[in-house]
C-alpha positions in Angstrom: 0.0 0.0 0.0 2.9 2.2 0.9 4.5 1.6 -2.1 1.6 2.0 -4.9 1.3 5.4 -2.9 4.7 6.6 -3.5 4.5 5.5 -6.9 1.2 7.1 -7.4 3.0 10.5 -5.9 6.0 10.6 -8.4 3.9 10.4 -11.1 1.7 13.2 -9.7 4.1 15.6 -9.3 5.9 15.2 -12.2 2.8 17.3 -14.0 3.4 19.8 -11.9 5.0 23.7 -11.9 8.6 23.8 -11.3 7.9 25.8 -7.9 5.1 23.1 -6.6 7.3 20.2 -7.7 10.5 21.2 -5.8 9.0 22.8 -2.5 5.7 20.6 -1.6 6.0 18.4 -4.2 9.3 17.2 -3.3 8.4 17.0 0.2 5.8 14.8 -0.5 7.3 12.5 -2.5 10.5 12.1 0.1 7.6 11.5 2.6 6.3 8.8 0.6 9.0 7.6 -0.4 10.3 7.2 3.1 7.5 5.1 4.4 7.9 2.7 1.5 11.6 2.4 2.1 11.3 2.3 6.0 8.7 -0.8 5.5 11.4 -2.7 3.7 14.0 -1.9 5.8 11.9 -3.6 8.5 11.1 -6.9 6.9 15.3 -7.6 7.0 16.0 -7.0 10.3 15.9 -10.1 13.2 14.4 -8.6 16.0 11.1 -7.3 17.3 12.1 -4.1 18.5 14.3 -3.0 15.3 11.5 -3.8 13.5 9.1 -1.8 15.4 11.4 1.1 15.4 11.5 1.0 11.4 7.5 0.4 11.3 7.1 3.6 13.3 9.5 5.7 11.1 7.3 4.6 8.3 4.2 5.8 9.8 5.4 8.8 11.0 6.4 9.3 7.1 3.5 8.2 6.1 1.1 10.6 8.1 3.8 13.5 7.0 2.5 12.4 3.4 -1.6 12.5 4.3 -1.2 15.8 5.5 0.8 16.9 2.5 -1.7 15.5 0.0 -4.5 17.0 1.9 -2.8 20.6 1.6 -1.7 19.9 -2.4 -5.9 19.1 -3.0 -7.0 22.2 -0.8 -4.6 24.1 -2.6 -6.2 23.2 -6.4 -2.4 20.8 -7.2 -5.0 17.9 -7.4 -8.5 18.1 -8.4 -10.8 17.0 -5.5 -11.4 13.4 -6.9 -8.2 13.0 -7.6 -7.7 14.0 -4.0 -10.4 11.5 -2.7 -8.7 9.0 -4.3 -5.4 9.5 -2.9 -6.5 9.9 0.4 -8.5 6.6 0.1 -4.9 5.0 -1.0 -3.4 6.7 2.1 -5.8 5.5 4.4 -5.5 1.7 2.8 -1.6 2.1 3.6 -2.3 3.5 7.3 -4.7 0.7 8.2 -2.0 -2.0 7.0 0.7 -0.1 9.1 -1.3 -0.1 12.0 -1.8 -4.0 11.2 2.6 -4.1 10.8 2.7 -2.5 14.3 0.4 -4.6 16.2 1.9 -7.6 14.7 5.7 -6.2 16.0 4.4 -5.4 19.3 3.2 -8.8 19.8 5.3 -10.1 22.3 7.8 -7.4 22.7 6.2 -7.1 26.5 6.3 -10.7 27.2 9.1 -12.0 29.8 10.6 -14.8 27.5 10.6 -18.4 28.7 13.9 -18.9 29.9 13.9 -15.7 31.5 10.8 -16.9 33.1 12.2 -20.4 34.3 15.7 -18.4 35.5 13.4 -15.8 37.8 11.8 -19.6 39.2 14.9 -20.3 39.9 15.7 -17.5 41.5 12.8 -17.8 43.8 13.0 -21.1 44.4 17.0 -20.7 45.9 15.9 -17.3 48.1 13.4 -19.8 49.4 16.3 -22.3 50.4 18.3 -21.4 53.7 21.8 -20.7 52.9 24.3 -22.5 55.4 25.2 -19.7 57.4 21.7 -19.4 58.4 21.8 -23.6 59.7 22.8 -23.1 63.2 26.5 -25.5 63.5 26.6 -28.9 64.8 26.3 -29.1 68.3 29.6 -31.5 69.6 28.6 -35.0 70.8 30.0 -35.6 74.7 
């Protein structure tokens, strides 16, 4: 979704006056552009949490790009179908990111099993006196 926006945002700017496509037009398509790449920078990395961290790059790119394309429409760049349908796109693409997230978050809060059986462990040898607290052998007479 992220990506067919981008794509969808190049090719829109590129009609575009000189001054429109380098100041907001360029803005927006770096925004876009940014989510896309920040989405596949998270499906290569191992763990949960870098993964996270690259989902929520992307959405904070991406929500930089539905506020741009909702200026560009009120400012006559798009017509206001055109607009609609972008902003339809965009909300496609938030919906799955907000899908990415909960599915990276899953888990992250979770004590792991081993950690879980070590803090068991843990409990179970506080429980246990230690042999300075077993009073010495009295002497047989």
């Amino acid at each position: 979704m992220a990506d067919d926006l981008a794509v969808r945002v190049l090719k829109l700017s590129q009609s575009w006056p000189a001054h429109e496509k380098h100041t907001v037009g360029g803005q927006l398509c770096r925004a876009a552009l940014s989510a896309a790449c920040n989405l596949v920078e998270a499906t290569s990395r191992k763990s949960k949490k870098e993964r996270l961290r690259f989902i929520e790059i992307a959405d904070g790119s991406l929500r930089e790009a539905g506020y741009l394309l909702s200026v560009v429409t009120r400012v006559g760049l798009v017509s206001t179908e055109l607009g609609t349908t972008l902003a339809a796109l965009h909300e496609e693409a938030t919906s799955a990111m907000s899908r990415r997230r909960s599915s990276a978050t899953s888990g992250l809060d979770k004590p792991s099993r081993q950690g879980k059986r070590r803090r068991q462990r843990a409990k179970e040898q506080a429980r246990q006196p230690l042999m300075t607290d077993v009073a010495p052998p009295t002497p047989l007479s």
